[in-house]
C-alpha positions in Angstrom: 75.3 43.8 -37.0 75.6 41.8 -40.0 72.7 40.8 -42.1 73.0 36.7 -41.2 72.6 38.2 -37.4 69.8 40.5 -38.2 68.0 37.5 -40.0 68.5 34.7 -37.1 67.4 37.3 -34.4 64.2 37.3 -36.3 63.5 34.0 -36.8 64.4 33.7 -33.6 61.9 36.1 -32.2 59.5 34.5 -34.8 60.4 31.2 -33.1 59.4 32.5 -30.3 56.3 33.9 -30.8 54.7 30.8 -32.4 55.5 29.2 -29.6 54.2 31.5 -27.4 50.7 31.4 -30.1 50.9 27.6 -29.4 51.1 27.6 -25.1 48.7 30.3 -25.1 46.0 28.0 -27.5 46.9 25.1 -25.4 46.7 26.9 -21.9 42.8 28.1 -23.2 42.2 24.7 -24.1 43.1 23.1 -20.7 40.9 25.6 -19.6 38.1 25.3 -21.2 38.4 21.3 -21.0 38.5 22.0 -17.1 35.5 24.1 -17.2 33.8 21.3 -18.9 34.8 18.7 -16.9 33.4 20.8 -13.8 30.3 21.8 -15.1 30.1 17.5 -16.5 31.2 17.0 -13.1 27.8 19.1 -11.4 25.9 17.8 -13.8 26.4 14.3 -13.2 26.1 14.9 -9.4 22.9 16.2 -9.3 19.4 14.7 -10.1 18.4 17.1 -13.3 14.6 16.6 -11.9 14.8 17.3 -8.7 17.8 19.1 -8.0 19.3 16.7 -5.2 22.4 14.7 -5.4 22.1 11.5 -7.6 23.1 7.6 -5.6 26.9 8.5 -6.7 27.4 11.6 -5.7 26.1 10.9 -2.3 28.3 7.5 -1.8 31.2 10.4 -2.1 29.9 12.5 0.4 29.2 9.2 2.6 33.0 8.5 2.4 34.1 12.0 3.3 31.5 12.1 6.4 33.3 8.9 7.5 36.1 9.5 7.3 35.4 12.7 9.2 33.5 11.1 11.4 36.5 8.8 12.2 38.8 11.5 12.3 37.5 13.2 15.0 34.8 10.6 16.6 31.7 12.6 15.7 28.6 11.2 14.4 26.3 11.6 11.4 23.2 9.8 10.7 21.3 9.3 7.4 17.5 9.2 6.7 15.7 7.0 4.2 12.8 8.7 3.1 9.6 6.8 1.2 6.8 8.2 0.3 4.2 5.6 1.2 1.6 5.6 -1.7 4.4 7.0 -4.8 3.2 4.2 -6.7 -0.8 4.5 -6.0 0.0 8.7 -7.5 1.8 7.4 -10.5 -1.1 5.3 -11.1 -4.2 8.0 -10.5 -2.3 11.1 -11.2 -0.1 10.2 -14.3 3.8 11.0 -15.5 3.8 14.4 -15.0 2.1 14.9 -11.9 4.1 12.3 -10.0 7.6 13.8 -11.0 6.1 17.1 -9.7 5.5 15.0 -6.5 8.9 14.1 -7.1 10.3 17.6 -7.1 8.3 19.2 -4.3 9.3 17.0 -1.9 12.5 17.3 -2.5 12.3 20.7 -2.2 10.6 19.9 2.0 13.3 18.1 2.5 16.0 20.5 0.9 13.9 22.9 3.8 13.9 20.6 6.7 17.8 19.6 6.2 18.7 23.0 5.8 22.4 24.2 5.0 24.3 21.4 6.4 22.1 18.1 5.0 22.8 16.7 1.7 19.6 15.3 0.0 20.0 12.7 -2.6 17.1 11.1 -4.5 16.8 7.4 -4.9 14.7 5.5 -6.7 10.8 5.3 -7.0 9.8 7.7 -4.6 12.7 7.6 -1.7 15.2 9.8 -1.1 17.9 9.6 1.3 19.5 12.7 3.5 22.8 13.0 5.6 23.3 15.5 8.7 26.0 15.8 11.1 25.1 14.6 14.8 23.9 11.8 16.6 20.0 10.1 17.3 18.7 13.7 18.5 19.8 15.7 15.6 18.5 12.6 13.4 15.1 12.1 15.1 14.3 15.7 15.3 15.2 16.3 11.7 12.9 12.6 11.4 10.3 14.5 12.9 9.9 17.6 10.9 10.0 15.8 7.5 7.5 13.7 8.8 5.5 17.1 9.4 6.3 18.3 6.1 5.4 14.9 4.2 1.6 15.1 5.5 1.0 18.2 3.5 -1.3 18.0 0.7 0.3 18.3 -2.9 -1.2 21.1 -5.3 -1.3 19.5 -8.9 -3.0 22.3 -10.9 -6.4 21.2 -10.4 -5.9 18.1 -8.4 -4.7 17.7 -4.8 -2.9 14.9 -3.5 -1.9 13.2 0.1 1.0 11.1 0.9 2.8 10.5 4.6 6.3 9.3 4.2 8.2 6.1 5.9 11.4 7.8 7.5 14.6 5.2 8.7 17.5 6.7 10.9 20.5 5.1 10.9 23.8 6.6 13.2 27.4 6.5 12.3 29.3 4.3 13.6 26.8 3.5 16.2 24.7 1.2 14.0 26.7 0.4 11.6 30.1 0.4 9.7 30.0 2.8 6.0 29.3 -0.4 4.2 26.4 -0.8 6.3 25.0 2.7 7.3 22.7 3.1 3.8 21.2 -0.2 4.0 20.6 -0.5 7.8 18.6 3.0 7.5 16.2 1.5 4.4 16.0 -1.2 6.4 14.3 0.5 9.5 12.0 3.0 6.9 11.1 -0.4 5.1 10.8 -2.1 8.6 8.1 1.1 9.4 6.6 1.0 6.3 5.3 -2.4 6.5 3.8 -1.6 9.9 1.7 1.6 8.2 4.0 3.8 7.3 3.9 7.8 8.3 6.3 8.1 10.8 10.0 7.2 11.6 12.1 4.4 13.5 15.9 4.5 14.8 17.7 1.2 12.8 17.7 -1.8 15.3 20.0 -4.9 14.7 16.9 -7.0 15.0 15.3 -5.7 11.7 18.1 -7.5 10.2 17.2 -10.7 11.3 13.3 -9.9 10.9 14.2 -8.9 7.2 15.7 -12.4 6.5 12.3 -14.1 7.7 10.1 -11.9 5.6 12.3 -13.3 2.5 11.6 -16.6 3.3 8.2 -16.0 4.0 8.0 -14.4 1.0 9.2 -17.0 -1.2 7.2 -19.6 0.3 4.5 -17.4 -0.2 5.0 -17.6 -3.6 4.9 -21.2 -4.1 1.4 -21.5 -1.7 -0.9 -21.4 -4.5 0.7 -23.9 -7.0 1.1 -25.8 -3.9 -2.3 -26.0 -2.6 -2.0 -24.3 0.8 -5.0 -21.9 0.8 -8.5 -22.2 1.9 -11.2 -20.5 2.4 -13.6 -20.4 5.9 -16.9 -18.9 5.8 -18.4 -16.7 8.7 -22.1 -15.9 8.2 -23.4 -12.7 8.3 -26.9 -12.4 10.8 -29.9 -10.2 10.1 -30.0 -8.0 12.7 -33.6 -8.2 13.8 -34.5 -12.1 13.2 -31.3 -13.4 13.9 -31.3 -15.7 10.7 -28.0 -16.3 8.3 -28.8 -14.4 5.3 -24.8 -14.3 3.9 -21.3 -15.1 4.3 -18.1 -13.8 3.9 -15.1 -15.6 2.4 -12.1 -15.4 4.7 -9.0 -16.5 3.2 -6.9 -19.2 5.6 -3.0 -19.8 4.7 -2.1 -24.1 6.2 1.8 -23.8 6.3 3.1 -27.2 6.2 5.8 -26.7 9.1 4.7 -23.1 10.2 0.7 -24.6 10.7 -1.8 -21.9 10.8 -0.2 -18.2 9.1 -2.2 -15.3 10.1 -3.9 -13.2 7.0 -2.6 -10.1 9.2 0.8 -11.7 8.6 0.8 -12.5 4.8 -1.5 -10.6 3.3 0.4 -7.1 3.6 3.3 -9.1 2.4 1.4 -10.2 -0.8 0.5 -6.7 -1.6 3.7 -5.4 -0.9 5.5 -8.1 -3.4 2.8 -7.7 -5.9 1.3 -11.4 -5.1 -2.3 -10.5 -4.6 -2.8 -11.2 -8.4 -2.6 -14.7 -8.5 -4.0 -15.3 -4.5 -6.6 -12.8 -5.1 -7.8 -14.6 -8.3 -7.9 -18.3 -6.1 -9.9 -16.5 -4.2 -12.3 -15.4 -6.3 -12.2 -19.0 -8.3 -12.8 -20.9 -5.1 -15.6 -18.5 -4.3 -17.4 -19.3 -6.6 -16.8 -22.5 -7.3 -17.6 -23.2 -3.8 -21.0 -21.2 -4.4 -21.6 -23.9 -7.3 -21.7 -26.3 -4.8 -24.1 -25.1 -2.7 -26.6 -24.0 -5.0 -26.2 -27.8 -6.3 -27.1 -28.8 -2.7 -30.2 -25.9 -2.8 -28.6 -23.7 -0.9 -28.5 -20.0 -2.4 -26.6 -17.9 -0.2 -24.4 -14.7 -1.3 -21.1 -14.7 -0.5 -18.8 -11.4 0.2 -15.1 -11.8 -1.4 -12.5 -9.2 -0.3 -11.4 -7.4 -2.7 -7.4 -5.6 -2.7 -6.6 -2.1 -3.4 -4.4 -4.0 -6.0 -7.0 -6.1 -7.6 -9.1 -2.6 -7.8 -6.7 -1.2 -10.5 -6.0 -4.3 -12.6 -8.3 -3.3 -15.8 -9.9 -7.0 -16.3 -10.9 -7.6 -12.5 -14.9 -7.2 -13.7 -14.5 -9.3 -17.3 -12.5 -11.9 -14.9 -15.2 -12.0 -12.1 -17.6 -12.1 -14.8 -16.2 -15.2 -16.5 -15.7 -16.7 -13.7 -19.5 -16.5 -12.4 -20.4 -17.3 -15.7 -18.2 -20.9 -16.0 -19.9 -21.8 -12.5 -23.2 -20.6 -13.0 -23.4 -17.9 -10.5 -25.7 -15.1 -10.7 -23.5 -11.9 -10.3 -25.7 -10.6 -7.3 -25.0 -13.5 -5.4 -21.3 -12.5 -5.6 -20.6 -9.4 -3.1 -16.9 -6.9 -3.4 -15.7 -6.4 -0.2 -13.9 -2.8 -0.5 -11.8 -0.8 2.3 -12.9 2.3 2.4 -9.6 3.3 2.1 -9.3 2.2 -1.4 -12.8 3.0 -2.6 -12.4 7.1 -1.5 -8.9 6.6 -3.9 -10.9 8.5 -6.3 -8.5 7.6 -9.0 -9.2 7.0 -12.9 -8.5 2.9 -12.5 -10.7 2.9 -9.3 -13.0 4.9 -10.7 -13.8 3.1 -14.0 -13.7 -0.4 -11.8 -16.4 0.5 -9.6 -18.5 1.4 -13.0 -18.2 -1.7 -14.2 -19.1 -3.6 -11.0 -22.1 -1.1 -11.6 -23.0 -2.5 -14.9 -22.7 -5.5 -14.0 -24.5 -6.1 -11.5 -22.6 -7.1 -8.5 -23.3 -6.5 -4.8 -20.7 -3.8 -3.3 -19.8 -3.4 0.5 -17.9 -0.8 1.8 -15.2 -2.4 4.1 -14.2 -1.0 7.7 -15.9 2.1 6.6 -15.5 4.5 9.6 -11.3 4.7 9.4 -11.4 7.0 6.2 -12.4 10.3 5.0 -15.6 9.8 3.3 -18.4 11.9 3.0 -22.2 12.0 1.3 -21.0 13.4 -1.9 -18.2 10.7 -2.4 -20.2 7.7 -1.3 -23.2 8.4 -3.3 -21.3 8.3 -6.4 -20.2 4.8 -5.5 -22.1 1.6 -6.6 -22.6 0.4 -3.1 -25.3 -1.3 -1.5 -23.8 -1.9 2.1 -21.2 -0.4 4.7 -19.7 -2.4 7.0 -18.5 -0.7 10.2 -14.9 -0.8 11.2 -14.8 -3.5 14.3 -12.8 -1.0 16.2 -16.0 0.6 17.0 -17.6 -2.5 17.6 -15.0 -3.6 20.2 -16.0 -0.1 22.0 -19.4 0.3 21.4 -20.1 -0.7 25.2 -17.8 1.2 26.9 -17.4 4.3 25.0 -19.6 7.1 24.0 -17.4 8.0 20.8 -17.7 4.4 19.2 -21.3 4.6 19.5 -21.6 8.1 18.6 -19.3 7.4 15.4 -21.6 3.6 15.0 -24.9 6.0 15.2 -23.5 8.5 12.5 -22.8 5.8 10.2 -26.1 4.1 10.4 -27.6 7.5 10.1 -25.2 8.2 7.0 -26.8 5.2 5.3 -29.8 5.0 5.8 -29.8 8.7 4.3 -28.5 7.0 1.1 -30.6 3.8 1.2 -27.9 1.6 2.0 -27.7 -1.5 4.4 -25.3 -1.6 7.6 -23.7 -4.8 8.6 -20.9 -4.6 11.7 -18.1 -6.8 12.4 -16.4 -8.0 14.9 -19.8 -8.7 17.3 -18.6 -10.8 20.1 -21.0 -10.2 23.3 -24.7 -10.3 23.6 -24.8 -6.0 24.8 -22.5 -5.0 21.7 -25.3 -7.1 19.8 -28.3 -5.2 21.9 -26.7 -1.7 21.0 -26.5 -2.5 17.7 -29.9 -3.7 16.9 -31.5 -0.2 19.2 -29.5 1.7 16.5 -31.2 0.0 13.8 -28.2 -2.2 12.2 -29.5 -4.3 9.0 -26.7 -7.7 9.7 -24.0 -8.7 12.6 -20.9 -10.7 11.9 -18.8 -11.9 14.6 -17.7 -14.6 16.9 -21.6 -14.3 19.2 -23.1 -16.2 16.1 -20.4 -18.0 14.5 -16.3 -18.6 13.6 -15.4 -18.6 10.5 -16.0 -21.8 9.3 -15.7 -24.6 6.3 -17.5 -24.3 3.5 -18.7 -27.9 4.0 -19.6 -27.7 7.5 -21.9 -24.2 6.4 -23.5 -26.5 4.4 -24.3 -29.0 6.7 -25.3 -26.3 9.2 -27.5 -24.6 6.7 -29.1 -28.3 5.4 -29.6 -29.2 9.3 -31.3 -25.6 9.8 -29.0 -24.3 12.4 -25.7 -23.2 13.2 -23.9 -24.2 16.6 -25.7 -21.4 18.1 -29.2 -22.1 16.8 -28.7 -19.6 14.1 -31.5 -19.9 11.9 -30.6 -19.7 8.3 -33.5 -17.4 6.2 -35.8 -19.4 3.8 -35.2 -17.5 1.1 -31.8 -19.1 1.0 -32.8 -22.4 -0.1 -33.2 -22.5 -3.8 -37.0 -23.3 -5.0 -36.2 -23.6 -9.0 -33.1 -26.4 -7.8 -33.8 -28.4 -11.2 -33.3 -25.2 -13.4 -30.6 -24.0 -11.5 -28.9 -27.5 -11.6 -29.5 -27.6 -15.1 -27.8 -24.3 -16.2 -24.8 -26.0 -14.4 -24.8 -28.7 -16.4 -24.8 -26.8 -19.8 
């Protein structure tokens, strides 16, 4: 071999092993760029606080159960999940604590889907799962999240209670793959509107239902600025001399094609769509403007305003109230809170600091269909109240069943242990009336003495001296310092 042939073999085998330097670099890179775009890939499809699947990643694993599904005509059905009060634990319990909400129940559910579901977290507080099978395999897996959902949460030092809002939906049975997601957040919405903490199958009417909340909604909406609301007035009776002593503001929603709108109807739907701001403070304006009137009259009668769980965490609800009394020359004991008990045992920071300023200010605060809830001495003596009202629920029974009055006599006995008064609602016949007054009830409210009325024809009733029943109204109602009370109106 000649020394040309010697030198070409090696650049040759040179040649070659650059080349070989050069795949092997490029063969690692395409590997590592893979491994990357994987582990990008998992990243992207799960939630990085929870765990679950994110909105994406689950569309992809709707289109490969469908097209499963339709494959072999099998079923799968997906769950919407809400947790019914999220919002009310972001508000008490902060940031942190709520995304640890967050992540333990997606954790339940991970446990009630087992293996074979795919969880994937939505937005504010739902999540959504998929499982192969039809409305038994759905229903039963429905069923144990429910179970699962009433559990308390452990925050560190706090503890917090939620139920959850749960929407089937089966493939293809109620619905094509455009349609499955939305049909099954429509039945947990539909649920959750009712209450909440349980679950529904999807049903083609909650379609057409959905469409008539919107418009309700909307119109809703334009009710105020349009002069739709009113207020009635039902008076609340001393329990002993049978004389009007107060009333309590009931607010009245005059459609102008649908007439008369029920406040069972609309009022869940304005705290739902956050409307119970503005309708809330018409409320409280026309309260009080309405008291004005009267006192101009000499009448000088307190008047109860309900009062929303909503309205409970806006920070200015006192200073508003305040001003408010103060622009209508209204003494703030004359003005009563009406409060669930539901929202006042919320025991939340915003709650919390909203019933000490009531305190300080004065007002007169009744605890709402108190008998429903969880309270207990401890928590109620820490509230500013100076009334309960008992739920009309027991009312309704207190003739017929030994448990209403047996809850009835533990709530008198619960006040009067704590100085408080106790009016109940919802008296309609003369032997509810009779029971109540044995226990030793403070006031009654309910259709025996009156239906909510006008404000002017309460006014006309308490200037004639009666009601339509021969209610007497209480002398102390009628305003003896008139010319110093019209006067302070006047400046």
């Amino acid at each position: 071999m000649d020394t040309w042939q010697f030198v070409s073999l090696g650049v040759a085998a040179l040649l070659s092993w650059l080349y070989w330097l050069e795949r092997k670099k490029r063969l690692e890179a395409t590997s590592a760029r893979d491994r990357a775009l994987v582990e990008l890939s998992v990243k992207h499809d799960l939630d990085t606080l929870t765990g679950a699947l994110t909105l994406e990643a689950f569309e992809k694993v709707l289109d490969e159960a469908t097209r499963r599904a339709d494959r072999d005509g099998s079923s799968f059905a997906v769950l919407a999940v809400s947790l019914d009060n999220f919002a009310l634990i972001e508000d008490g319990y902060g940031e942190d604590q709520s995304l640890e909400v967050l992540k333990l129940t997606a954790q339940r559910l991970d446990h009630c889907a087992g293996t074979s579901g795919k969880v994937c977290k939505g937005t504010a507080g739902q999540f959504f799962i998929l499982v192969s099978g039809g409305a038994t395999v759905g229903t039963d897996l429905a069923d144990r999240i429910k179970v699962a959902l009433a559990q308390p949460y452990e925050l560190g030092d706090n503890r917090a209670h939620s139920t959850g809002s749960i929407g089937v939906a089966i493939y293809p049975e109620h619905g094509a793959r455009a349609k499955i997601l939305s049909n099954a957040t429509l039945a947990m919405r539909s649920l959750k509107n009712s209450g909440g903490g349980d679950y529904c199958l999807y049903d083609p009417k909650m379609a057409v239902q959905a469409r008539d909340e919107a418009v309700l909604v909307n119109e809703l909406r334009l009710a105020v600025e349009a002069n739709q609301f009113d207020l009635y007035f039902q008076p609340k009776i001393d329990a002993k001399s049978l004389q009007v002593t107060a009333a309590e503001a009931l607010l009245r929603w005059h459609h102008p094609t649908r007439g008369f709108v029920s406040p069972v109807v609309f009022i869940p739907l304005a705290e739902k769509y956050g409307l119970m701001g503005p309708i809330g403070n018409w409320v409280i304006e026309e309260a009080c403007r309405t008291l004005a009137v009267w006192l101009e009259s000499g009448l000088r009668m307190r008047v109860a305003v309900n009062i929303s769980g909503y309205q409970m965490r806006q920070d200015d609800l006192v200073e508003h109230i305040e001003s408010v009394l103060q622009r209508y020359g209204v003494r703030p004991n004359n003005f009563t809170c009406e409060i669930t008990e539901t929202v006042a045992m919320e025991d939340t920071q915003a709650t919390k600091l909203t019933f000490e300023k009531m305190r300080k200010a004065g007002f007169h605060v009744s605890i709402d269909d108190f008998g429903t809830g969880y309270s207990s001495l401890g928590s109620l003596r820490r509230l500013p109240a100076a009334e309960l009202k008992i739920d009309r629920a027991f009312v309704t029974d207190l003739e017929e069943s030994e448990e209403a009055r047996s809850i009835a006599k533990s709530v008198i006995d619960m006040a009067r242990a704590l100085n408080l008064k106790v009016i109940a609602e919802g008296v309609e016949t003369r032997g509810q009336c009779d029971v109540l007054v044995q226990m030793g009830c403070d006031e009654l409210q309910g259709f025996l003495f009156s239906m909510p009325i006008r404000a002017d024809e309460l006014q006309q009733m308490a200037m004639n001296r009666h009601s339509e029943e021969n209610a007497e109204f209480r002398d102390s109602l009628y305003a003896t310092n008139f010319v110093t009370n019209l006067g302070s109106l006047k400046q």
